[in-house]
C-alpha positions in Angstrom: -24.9 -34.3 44.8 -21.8 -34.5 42.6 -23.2 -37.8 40.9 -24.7 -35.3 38.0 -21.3 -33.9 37.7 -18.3 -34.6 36.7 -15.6 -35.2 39.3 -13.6 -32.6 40.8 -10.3 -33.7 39.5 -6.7 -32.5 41.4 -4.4 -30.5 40.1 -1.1 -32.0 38.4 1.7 -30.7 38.9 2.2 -29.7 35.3 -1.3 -31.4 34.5 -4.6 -30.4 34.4 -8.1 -31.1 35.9 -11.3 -31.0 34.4 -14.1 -29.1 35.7 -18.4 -29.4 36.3 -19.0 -28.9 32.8 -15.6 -30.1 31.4 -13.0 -27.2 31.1 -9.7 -28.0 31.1 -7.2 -25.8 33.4 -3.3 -25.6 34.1 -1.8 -25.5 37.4 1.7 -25.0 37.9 3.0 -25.3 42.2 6.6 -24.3 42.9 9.0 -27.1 42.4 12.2 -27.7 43.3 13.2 -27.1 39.1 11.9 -23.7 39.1 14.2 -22.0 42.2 17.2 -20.7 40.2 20.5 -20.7 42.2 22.4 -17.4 42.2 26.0 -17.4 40.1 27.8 -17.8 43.6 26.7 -21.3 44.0 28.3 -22.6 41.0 31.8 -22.1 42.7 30.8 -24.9 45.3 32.3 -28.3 44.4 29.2 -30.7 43.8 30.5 -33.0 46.4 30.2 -30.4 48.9 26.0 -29.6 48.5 23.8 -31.8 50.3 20.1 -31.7 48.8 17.4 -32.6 51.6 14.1 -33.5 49.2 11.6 -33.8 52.7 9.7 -30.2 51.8 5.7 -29.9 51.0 6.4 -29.9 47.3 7.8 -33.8 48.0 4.6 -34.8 49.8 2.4 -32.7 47.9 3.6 -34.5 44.7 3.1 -37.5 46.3 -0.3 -36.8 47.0 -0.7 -35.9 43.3 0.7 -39.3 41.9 -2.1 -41.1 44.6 -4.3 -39.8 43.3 -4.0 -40.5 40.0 -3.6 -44.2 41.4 -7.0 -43.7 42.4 -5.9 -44.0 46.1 -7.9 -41.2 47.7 -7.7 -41.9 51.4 -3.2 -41.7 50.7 -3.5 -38.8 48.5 -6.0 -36.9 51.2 -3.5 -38.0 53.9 -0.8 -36.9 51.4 -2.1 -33.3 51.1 -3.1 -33.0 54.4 0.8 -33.2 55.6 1.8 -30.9 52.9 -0.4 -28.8 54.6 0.9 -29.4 57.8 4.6 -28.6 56.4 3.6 -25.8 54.6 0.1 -24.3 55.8 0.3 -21.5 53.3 0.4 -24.1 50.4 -2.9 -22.8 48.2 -2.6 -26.4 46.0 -2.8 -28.5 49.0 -5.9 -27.2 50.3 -7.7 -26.4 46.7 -6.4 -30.4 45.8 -7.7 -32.0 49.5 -11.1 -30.1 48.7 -10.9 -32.1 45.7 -10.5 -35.2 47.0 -13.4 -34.3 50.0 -15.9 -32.6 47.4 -15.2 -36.1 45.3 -16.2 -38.3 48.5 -19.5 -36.1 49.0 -17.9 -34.1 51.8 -19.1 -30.8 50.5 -19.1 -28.9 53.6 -15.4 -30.0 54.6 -14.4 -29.5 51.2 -15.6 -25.7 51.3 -13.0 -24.4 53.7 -10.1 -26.2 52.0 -11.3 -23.9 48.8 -11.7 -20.8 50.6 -8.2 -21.4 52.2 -6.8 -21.6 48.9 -8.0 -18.6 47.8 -7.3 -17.1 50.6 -3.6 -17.8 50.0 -3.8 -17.3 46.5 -6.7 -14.5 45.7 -6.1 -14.8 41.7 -6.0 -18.1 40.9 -8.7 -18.3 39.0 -8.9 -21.8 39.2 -9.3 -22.0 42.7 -12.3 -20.1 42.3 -14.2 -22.1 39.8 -13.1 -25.3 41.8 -15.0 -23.3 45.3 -18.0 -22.7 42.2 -18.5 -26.0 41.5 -18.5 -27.2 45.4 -21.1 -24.3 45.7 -23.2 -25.7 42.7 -23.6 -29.5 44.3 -24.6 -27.7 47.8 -27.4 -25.9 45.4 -25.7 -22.4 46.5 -26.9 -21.5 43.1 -25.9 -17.3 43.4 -23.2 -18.4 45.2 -21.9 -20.6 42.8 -22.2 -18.0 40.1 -20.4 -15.5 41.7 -17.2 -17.4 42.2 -17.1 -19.0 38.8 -17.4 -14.9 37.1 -15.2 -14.8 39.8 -12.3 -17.1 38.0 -14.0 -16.0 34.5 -12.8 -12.3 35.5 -9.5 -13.7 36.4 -8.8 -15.1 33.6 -9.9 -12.5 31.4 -7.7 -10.1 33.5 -4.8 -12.4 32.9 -5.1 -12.6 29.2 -6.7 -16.5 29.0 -9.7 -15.4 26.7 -10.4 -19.3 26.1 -10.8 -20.3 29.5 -12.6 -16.9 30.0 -14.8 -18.1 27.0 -15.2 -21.7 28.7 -16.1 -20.0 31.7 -18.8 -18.0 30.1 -20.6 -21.2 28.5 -20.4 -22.4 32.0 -22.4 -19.9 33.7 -24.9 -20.0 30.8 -25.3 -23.6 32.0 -25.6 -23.0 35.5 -28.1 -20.3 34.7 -30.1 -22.8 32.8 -29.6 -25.3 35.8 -31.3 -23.0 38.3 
């Protein structure tokens, strides 16, 4: 089914992924970079902090960079343990879907999407990702709604180009039916 379209790609972790009809979108999970530390830290000698780096982030980054190796049974077994760290990690489940939807497991891909969403209700890219899953199962009104879904999003958030990408994309599907 997804053999007419383009692959499902995972989300970097300052990367992007491509989409059905080739939009490009940004996705940007919490590292370990982006937790400020409160003034009061800086009086602890550096000697004295011990850094443990064993959290979903570490897996789920590891997961990322299997992928891009093109190994997709590590980098599913990768974001299935991120999962299991952290089961309210939205990324995980929208990138294992990725991986499934991309080995023509469309209906165990499905739930990994609607997880994510559930987590994370206005990421618009998790929305579109669940739209194209939707498309390859034929879901055709389905599919539609989550991808104005995500276009609604993004217009919401200010992101008139990917709102405008969006737009084409549902003209296509429309075309498709």
């Amino acid at each position: 089914m997804l053999n007419h379209c383009k692959k499902i790609e995972v989300l970097a972790a300052a990367g992007v992924f491509t989409g059905l009809f080739a939009s490009v979108f940004a996705v940007m999970p919490v590292s370990a970079a982006s937790i400020g530390l409160s003034g009061r830290s800086t009086a602890l000698p550096a000697k004295d902090i011990l850094v443990q780096n064993s959290g979903a982030n570490d897996v789920f980054q590891e997961g990322v960079r299997l992928a891009m190796q093109k190994n997709m049974a590590g980098a599913e077994a990768a974001f299935r343990r991120a999962i299991q760290i952290d089961p309210n990690f939205a990324e995980a489940y929208a990138n294992l879907g990725s991986i499934l939807a991309n080995q023509n497991k469309l209906a165990e891909a499905l739930p990994n999407f609607q997880r994510a969403i559930s987590i994370k209700p206005n990421a618009p890219e998790f929305h579109y990702m669940l739209g194209q899953v939707l498309f390859a199962q034929n879901k055709m009104s389905d599919a539609v709604e989550a991808v104005k879904k995500a276009r609604d999003l993004y217009r919401n958030q200010g992101k008139t180009q990917e709102a405008n990408t969006l737009e084409q994309v549902l003209k296509d599907m429309t075309n498709r039916r």
